[in-house]
KOLKOL-257620 format. One record per residue (C-alpha): x, y, z. Coordinates in steps of 0.25 Angstrom, whole numbers, plus 5000, padded with zeros to 4 digits. Layout:
// residues N
XYZ ...
This chain:
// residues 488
500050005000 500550144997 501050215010 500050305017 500550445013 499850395000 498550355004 497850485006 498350544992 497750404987 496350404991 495550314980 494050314981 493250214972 493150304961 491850334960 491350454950 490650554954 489050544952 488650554939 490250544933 490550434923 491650444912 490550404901 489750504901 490750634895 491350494890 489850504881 489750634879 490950664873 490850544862 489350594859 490050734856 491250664849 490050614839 489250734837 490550804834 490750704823 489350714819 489450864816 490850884810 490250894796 489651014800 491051074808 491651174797 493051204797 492951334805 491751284815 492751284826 491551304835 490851164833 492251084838 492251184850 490951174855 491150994854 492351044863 491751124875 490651014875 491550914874 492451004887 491151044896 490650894895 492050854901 492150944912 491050894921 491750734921 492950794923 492450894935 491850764941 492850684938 493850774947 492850754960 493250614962 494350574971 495650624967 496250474966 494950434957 495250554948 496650514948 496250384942 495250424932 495950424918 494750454911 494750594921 496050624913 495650584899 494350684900 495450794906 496150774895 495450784885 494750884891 495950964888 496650894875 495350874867 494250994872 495151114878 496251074868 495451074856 494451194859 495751284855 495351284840 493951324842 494051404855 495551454857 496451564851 496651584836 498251584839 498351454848 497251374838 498051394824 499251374832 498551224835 498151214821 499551234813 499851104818 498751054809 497651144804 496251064807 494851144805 493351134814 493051024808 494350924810 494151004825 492850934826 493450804822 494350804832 493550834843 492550724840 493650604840 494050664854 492550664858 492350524855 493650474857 493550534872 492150494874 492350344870 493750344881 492750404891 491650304888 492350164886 493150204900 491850164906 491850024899 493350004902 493549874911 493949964922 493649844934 494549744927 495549834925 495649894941 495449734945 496849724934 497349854942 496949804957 497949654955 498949734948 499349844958 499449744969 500949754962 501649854970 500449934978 501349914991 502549974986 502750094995 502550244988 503950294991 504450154980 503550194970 503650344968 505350294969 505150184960 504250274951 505350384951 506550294948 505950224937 505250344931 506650434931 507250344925 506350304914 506050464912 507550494910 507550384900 506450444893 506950574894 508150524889 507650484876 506750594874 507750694874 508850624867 507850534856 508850434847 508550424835 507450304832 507450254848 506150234855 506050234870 505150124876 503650184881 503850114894 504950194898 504150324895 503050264903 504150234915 504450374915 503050424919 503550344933 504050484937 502550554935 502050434944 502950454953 502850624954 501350574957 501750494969 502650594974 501550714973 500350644979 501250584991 500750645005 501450605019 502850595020 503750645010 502750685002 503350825001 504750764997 503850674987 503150814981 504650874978 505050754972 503850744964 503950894959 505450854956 504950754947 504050844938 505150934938 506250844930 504950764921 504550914915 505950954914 506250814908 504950824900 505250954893 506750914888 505850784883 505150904876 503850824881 502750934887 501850794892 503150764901 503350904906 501850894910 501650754915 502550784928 501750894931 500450814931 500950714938 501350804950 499750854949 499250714949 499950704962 499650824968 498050794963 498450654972 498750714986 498050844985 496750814973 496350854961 495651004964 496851064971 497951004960 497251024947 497351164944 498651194950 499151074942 498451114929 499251254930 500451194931 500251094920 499851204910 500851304915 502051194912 501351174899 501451304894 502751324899 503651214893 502551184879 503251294872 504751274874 504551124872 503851144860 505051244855 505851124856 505151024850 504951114838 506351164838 507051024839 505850924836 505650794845 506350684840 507650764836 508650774846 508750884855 509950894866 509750944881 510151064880 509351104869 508051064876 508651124888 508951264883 507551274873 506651234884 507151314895 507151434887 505851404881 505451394896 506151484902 506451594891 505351604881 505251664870 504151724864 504951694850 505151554851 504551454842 503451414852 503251554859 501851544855 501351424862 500051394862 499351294874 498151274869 498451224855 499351104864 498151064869 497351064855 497450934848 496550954839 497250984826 498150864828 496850764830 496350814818 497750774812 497650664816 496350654812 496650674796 497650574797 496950464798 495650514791 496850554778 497550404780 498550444788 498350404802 498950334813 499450184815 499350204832 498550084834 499149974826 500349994835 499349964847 499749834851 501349884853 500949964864 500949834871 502149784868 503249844876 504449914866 505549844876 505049714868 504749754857 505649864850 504949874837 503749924845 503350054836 503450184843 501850214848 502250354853 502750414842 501150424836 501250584840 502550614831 502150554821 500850624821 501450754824 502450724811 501250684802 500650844806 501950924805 502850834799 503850844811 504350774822 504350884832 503350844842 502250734844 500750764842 499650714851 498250654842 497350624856 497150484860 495650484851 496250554839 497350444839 496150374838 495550424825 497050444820 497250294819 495850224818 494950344814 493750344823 493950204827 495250244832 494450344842 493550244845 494650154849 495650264857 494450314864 493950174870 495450144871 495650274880 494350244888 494650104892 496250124895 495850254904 494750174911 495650054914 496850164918 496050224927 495550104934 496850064937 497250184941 496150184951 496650064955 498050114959 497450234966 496650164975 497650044978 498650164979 499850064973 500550184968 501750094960 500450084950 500150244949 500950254938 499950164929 498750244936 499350364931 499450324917 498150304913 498050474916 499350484907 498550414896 497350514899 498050604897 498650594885 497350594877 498150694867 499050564864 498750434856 498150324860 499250204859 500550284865 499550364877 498550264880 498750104874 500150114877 500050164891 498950074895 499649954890 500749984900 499749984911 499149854906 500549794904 500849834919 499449784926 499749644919 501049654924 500649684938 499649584940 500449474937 501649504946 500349534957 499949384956 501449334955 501249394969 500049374973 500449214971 502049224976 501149294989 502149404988 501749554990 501649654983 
């Protein structure tokens, strides 16, 4: 059992919903406007900016009271609901996001559409795979086979529940350093044709486990535990901005919030945390994208050059520099991109993601000639701009329709449902068993939430295969065991 200073912070109540709540309903809603949206895009002119709007502030306003209820659970409960994340997500990927074109200034929207020029009507396309895509994760998480999987959760975490906190946040810490410097390592000195192995990146999120321990930590030592915790964001953002990689600046940051939201709860940590968050953002968004546009991604740049662009950019702006004119919402617009990828595939020319689905099982340690899953957002981002300079996001739906068409939604929305519905059983498991050597898998299915703006094989099959790779793994060393009558 975890120690005692631990028990307070870890509070699980049956995760009962508030009256009235349930996933499906805005689950429903949102596929029945996904619809209607398709039903009236013969009639969306190029210059009827005002039709894809409105879908959006429907689409926004029926979010917000799920979400609003949501938040008045218990804090663990919360903690534990993926879905809660997903919604939040796309709340502000696929609705605040994409209101930019029809709602924000002139100069930020024609900055989001130079990188591909998309009119109303492929606006309203757009929308409507989102809209169906997210409804059908919201609905099929209700189907998910959620008390098989917490029964699978329940025997597998029997395997190291009694390992004391000050282990794991050590053994989390140690592992994850290492596996980050290695990561790091290879991002900012890329050879030429080497690939690095997923599972090391996955071991290098350890550290955000561990920053999430050390935060939410109360009784003795817990003060020494903050520092080191507050430490450990320091070096993953500095380590995240010579990687050039704004996600690994940020990631840190929220994991120190999800800590703090642990000890102190979600009303007194949210808007304080989002502050920091955006702050951060705008603050470091511009010199790394100097950088990437200056010296590309895959070309090598040495330390010192990183060092000397990124401090200046940070430290020492300029109002002439070749990204001066940043602009924050067009980061979080999508849409021009999804409508790229959208006219891919209806012009012949789209993705092969899915027929690579069955090497996400197969680790890359044992099979070398596994093909890079990853890589999907380059090569997209080449397709646009024929160059190498950055990676493009499509959304987890959109990868959909880029692969299959509206199958492909069909299948990456149920997909997306079902894995987040398992997730967060699991994670409700952990939670209330408080075996905090598993919190790292509880916290995964938040990371795959979150990367809505991702793709589905690399963000959300890849991820969960690790988690079902790991429970199998764990249940059989519980009953070698269980019958050897050793503890665990």
């Amino acid at each position: 059992m975890a120690p005692a200073a631990l028990v307070n912070p870890l509070v699980y109540s049956t995760p009962k919903q508030p009256r009235g709540f349930s996933w499906w309903r805005p689950g429903l809603l949102q596929l029945v406007l996904g619809v209607l949206a398709f039903l009236v895009l013969g009639q969306v002119g190029p210059t009827d900016w005002w039709i894809p709007g409105s879908f959006l502030v429907v689409s926004g306003m029926a979010l917000l009271p799920p979400i609003y209820w949501a938040l008045k659970r218990p804090t663990a409960v919360v903690l534990a609901d993926h879905l809660f994340v997903l919604a939040g997500a796309f709340l502000v990927y696929f609705v605040i996001g994409a209101m930019l074109l029809p709602f924000g200034p002139y100069d930020e929207a024609e900055f989001s559409l130079a990188y591909y020029r998309i009119n109303a009507s492929m606006a309203m396309s757009v929308a409507a795979v989102n809209f169906i895509g997210f409804g059908l994760a919201l609905i099929a998480s209700v189907f998910a086979p959620k008390r098989v999987f917490a029964r699978i959760a329940r025997s597998a975490v029997r395997v190291g529940d009694r390992i004391p906190l000050e282990w794991v946040i050590a053994g989390f810490l140690a592992l994850g350093s290492y596996s980050y410097i290695y990561v790091l390592n290879f991002d900012v000195n890329p050879q030429p044709g080497a690939v690095i192995s997923g599972s090391w990146r996955s071991l290098s999120n350890l550290l955000l486990a561990a920053v999430v321990l050390a935060a939410a930590h109360q009784g003795k030592g817990a003060r020494f535990l903050r520092i080191v915790a507050i430490g450990m964001v320091v070096v993953q953002a500095v380590g995240g901005l010579l990687m050039l990689n704004k996600g690994q600046v940020l990631m840190p940051i929220v994991a120190l919030c999800v800590g703090y939201i642990w000890r102190l709860g979600v009303r007194k940590v949210a808007l304080p945390g989002l502050i920091v968050i955006l702050s951060t953002f705008l603050i470091i968004a511009s010199p790394v994208a100097t950088v990437r546009n200056l010296y590309g991604t895959d070309s090598k740049v040495d330390w010192d050059t990183r060092v000397s662009v990124l401090w200046d950019g940070i430290f020492k702006p300029k109002t002439d520099s070749l990204e001066s004119d940043y602009y924050p919402w067009a980061r979080f617009c999508y849409t021009p991109p999804q409508a790229a990828a959208m006219d891919f595939y209806d012009a012949g020319r789209g993705g092969d993601d899915f027929e690579k689905a069955g090497w996400v099982f197969l680790p890359r340690f044992l099979f070398p000639q596994k093909p890079v899953i990853t890589a999907v957002g380059q090569e997209f981002h080449y397709k646009i701009t024929g160059m190498l300079t950055s990676a493009t996001g499509q959304g987890v739906f959109v990868n959909g329709y880029y692969n299959l068409g509206i199958l492909g939604v069909i299948v990456s929305g149920l997909g997306v449902g079902l894995m987040l519905a398992c997730t967060s059983s699991f994670a409700g498991v952990v939670l209330k068993k408080r075996a905090l050597i598993w919190l790292p898998f509880a916290l995964l299915g938040s990371y795959m939430a979150f990367r809505i703006d991702g793709f589905f094989l690399g963000d959300y099959l890849g991820p969960f295969s690790l988690l079902l790779y790991s429970l199998i793994t764990a249940m059989l060393l519980a009953q070698f065991f269980v019958r050897s009558r050793y503890t665990i």
